[in-house]
C-alpha angles and dihedrals in degrees: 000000000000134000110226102298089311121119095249085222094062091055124105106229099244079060094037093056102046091050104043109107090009097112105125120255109261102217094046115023087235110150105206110067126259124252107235105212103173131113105203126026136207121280131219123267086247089043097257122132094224092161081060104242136100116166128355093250093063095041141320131193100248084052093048091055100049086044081051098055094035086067113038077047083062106037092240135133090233154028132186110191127213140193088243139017086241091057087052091061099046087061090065101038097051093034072077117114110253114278091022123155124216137176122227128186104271073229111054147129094304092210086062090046095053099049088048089055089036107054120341086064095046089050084060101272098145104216138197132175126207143159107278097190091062097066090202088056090059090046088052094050097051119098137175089270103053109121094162146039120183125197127206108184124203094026134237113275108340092051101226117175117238111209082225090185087058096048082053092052092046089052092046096052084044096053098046092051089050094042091236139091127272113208124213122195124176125216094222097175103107091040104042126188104300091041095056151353112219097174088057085064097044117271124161101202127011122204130209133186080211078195089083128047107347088063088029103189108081091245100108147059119211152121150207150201114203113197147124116294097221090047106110087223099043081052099045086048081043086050095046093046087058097034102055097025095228085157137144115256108255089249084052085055092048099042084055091054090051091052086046093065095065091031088111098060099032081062089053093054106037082054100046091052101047087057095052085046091050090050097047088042098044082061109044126089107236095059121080102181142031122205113194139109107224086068102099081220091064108113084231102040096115094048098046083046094059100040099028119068080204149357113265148237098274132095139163133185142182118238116218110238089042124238115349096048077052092061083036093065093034092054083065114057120124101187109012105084124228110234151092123279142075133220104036126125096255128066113266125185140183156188095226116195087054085065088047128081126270081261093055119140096198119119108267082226101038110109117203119212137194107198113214129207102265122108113314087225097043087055094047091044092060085046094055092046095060100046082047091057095038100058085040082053092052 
């Protein structure tokens, strides 16, 4: 993967994006990229596949591309693409050697958690969850037998801040005592490449439900492990990736590269306006609570600082009255879309432990929002309109 005749690494990343994939076709001059739908391709006359590719599950063009420009996104050696971000993590988490314990955030993505309780236990993952932003909790909850831990920050939905450079100490230090190695993954979907640089601050793997942000239009489902090639767990998640065929479409691939050319300046705007929203939200009423973590009140406000650029897309609140005055506002909203997602274009807002299973931790009254990239005013003055209906209403 190139960009133009320019060194990729010279490039600054609003340039990068827009020029990844963009090589023109050979055969036809065109400039955007084609979409290579088919399964099989032709062999040699000696049997041989000297064009590289074989059948669609293993690679595909299309594929290859998106994988290229993930990772010189990145900044990483490596990138295995899935047809959900779940499946992404399930890579990882199966690519563990049997009997295997890893530590997980006790907040964390629910549907991850559930297919970790559901069926990764049950296959024999030992699992504990613990607090990563108290370092001591993390120490308490290591044992002889921990192989990964994996890091969501900021955290779904509370938004606590992870020191991810600490996590990976602390694995380091544990690994070397044991005489074996200590993985750490983060989970970057909610912080892509322009937010944060977990492998700067030593992550083995990354993870992205590309569906969110990376693709950034609510329009695809995808996605991706970002490692080293030559790293024995990055191979066995590339192997399972081949093996079982869990893989994007190749219109998926190219509708996330798409997404990937204005990533730069999505990531402006979702930032700018959640800021605008947390501030609006930390001094109304009707709101007893502000996660997120550009509010210098925030618990993890000095560590996002140091390893964000900036803070992020994703917000969450407690309404005062509980939930049902949360539902009440809700109900009201004009712009900002029910719905669940994150990372799109467009505002979307929950009541997030409906959407959660019976065994759900999160607040009955605690909201989760995604801010789009619409104007900031536009998007509090909907906001306004429905707490002011709400308490009429009441």
């Amino acid at each position: 993967m190139s960009a133009g005749g320019v060194p990729p690494r010279r490039l600054r990343p609003e340039t990068l994006a827009v020029h990844l994939g963009l090589e023109s076709d050979a055969a036809t001059g065109a400039l955007s990229p084609p979409i290579h739908l088919s399964t099989t391709f032709e062999r040699d006359a000696d049997g041989g596949y000297g064009r590289g590719w074989v059948y669609s599950r293993s690679a595909n063009p299309t594929r290859d591309a998106l994988e290229g420009a993930l990772a010189l996104l990145h900044g990483a050696d490596a990138c295995a693409s899935f047809s959900s971000g779940s499946a992404a993590a399930s890579a990882v988490f199966r690519s563990l050697p049997l009997g295997s314990h890893v530590i997980v955030p006790d907040d964390m993505y629910h549907g991850l958690r559930e297919l970790l309780r559901g069926a990764l236990e049950p296959a024999g993952l030992a699992l504990s969850a613990a607090d990563l932003s108290s370092e001591a909790a993390l120490r308490a909850a290591l044992r002889p037998e921990t192989r990964l831990i994996w890091v969501e920050t900021p955290s779904n939905p509370l938004l606590r801040i992870t020191d991810v450079a600490a996590v990976v100490q602390v694995a380091r230090e544990h690994g070397e005592h044991l005489g074996q190695r200590v993985a750490v993954a983060v989970d970057a979907t909610w912080t892509p490449p322009g937010w944060s640089d977990p492998f700067a601050l030593g992550a083995d793997l990354v993870v992205h439900a590309s569906t969110k942000y990376l693709a950034g239009h609510s329009d695809v489902l995808a996605g991706a492990v970002l490692g080293t090639e030559a790293d024995d767990l990055f191979e066995r998640v590339r192997f399972l990736q081949r093996h079982e065929g869990a893989v994007p479409s190749p219109f998926e691939c190219w509708l996330t590269m798409r997404g990937l050319r204005t990533l730069p300046y999505r990531l402006r705007a979702h930032a700018h306006n959640a800021a605008v929203v947390a501030a609006f939200l930390v001094g109304h009423d009707a709101v007893g609570a502000v996660h997120y973590p550009g509010l210098p009140e925030h618990p993890g406000h000095e560590i996002a600082s140091r390893q964000m650029a900036e803070a992020g897309g994703m917000l969450s609140f407690r309404v005062r009255g509980g939930e049902a005055a949360a539902f009440a506002m809700l109900a009201r909203l004009r712009l900002v879309r029910r719905a669940t997602s994150l990372g799109g274009v467009e505002s979307l807002i929950e009541h997030r432990a409906s959407v959660e299973s019976g065994a759900s931790t999160t607040p009955r009254d605690l909201v989760r929002m995604s801010v789009g990239i619409e104007h900031p005013l536009d998007i509090v003055e909907d906001l306004a309109q429905a707490f002011a209906g709400a308490e009429e209403a009441s």
